[in-house]
N, C-alpha and C positions, 0 to 999 in steps of 0.2 A: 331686776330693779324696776320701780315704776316708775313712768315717767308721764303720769296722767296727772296735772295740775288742778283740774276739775273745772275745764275750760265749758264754752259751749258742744264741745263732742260729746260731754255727759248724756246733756237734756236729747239729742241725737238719737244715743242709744236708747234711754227711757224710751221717747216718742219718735220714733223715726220716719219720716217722712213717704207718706203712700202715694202711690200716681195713680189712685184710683180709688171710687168710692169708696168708705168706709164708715164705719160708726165707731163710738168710743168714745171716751172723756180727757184722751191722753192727747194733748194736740200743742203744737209748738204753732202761735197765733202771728204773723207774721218776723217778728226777732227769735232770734235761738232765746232771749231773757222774759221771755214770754211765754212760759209752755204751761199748758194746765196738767199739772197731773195728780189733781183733787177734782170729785165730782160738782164743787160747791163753786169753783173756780173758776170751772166749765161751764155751768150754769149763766154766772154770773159773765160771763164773755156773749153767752149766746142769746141772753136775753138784751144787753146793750148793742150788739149786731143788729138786732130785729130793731131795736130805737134810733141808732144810727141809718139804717135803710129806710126807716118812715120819717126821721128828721130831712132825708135826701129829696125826698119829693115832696115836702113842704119845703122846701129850699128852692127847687124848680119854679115851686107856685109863686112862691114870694119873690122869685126876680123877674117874672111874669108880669105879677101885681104892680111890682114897682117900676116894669118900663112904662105898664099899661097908664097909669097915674104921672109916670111923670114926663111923657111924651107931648100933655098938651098942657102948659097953664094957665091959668089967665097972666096978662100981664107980661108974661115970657119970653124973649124976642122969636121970632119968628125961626125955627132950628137951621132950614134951609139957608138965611141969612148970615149964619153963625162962619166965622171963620174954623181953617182945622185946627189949629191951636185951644181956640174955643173949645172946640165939640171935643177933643183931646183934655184937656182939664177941665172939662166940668164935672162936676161935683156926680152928677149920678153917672156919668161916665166911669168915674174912678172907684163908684160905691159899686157897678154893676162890672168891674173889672175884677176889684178884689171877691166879689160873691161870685164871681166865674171860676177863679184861681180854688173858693173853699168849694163850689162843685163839682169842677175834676178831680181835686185832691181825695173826698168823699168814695167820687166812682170810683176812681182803684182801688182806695182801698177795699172796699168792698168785693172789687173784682178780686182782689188775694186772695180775700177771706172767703169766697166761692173755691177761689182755687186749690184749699186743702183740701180738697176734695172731701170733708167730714159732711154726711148727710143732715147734722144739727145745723151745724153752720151753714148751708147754706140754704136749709129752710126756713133759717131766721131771715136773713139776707133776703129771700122771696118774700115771704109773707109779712114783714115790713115795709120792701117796696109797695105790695098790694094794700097793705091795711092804711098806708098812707097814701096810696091813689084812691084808695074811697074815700079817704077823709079829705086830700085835696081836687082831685079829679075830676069829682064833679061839677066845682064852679067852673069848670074849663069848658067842660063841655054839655053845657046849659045856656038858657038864656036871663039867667040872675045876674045881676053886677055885685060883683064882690066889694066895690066900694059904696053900695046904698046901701047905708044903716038906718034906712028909714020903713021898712017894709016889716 
């Protein structure tokens, strides 16, 4: 008698899980209801991994950009003046709290998707990071101001 429902134990046996590098198109993408086991599937995971890791460190830049901006304004009261209450609910406090919360959430997953140990995946994962450290990276570490739009 069978007694195989056609749970997640299926996709299991399809792509089973390697603890070491590999290659292949068969890959269960962090949920057992997540498995690629079409080349087109696959594709289409490793190339949103590679945009995922480059949206990640335009993430970084951009909460960078935004303490950098909004640390001094005109008009502003003076921060050090500010009670904790204050500097706890203000506005970019809570804007530069939830873009923390979508930062870590970001790195792990990404750490996962390293951790299938699939050679695709985690050269998307690399060269996304990279391809969006030259895209953001370098206003970091130059002497351009990313807020003069006058040059």
């Amino acid at each position: 008698m069978d007694h195989n429902h056609g749970g997640p134990d299926d996709m299991e046996m399809l792509c089973p899980m390697q603890m070491s590098f590999h290659g292949g198109s068969c890959e269960i993408i962090l949920f057992p209801s997540w498995a690629t086991t079409e080349v087109a599937a696959f594709v289409g995971a490793t190339i949103g991994f590679f945009l995922l890791a480059f949206a990640y460190e335009g993430l970084k830049y951009g909460r960078e950009l935004l303490h950098a901006t909004g640390v001094v304004k005109p008009g502003a009261p003076n921060p050090a003046k500010r009670t904790l209450r204050e500097a706890l609910l203000s506005r970019a406090h809570v804007v530069q709290t939830v873009l923390h919360l979508l930062q870590v959430t970001v790195s792990y997953i990404l750490m996962l998707i390293v951790m299938t140990y699939n050679y695709y995946l985690c050269l998307a994962v690399v060269l996304g990071a990279m391809c969006g450290y030259y895209v953001f990276g370098w206003v970091r570490n130059s002497a351009v101001d990313p807020t003069e739009h006058c040059n």
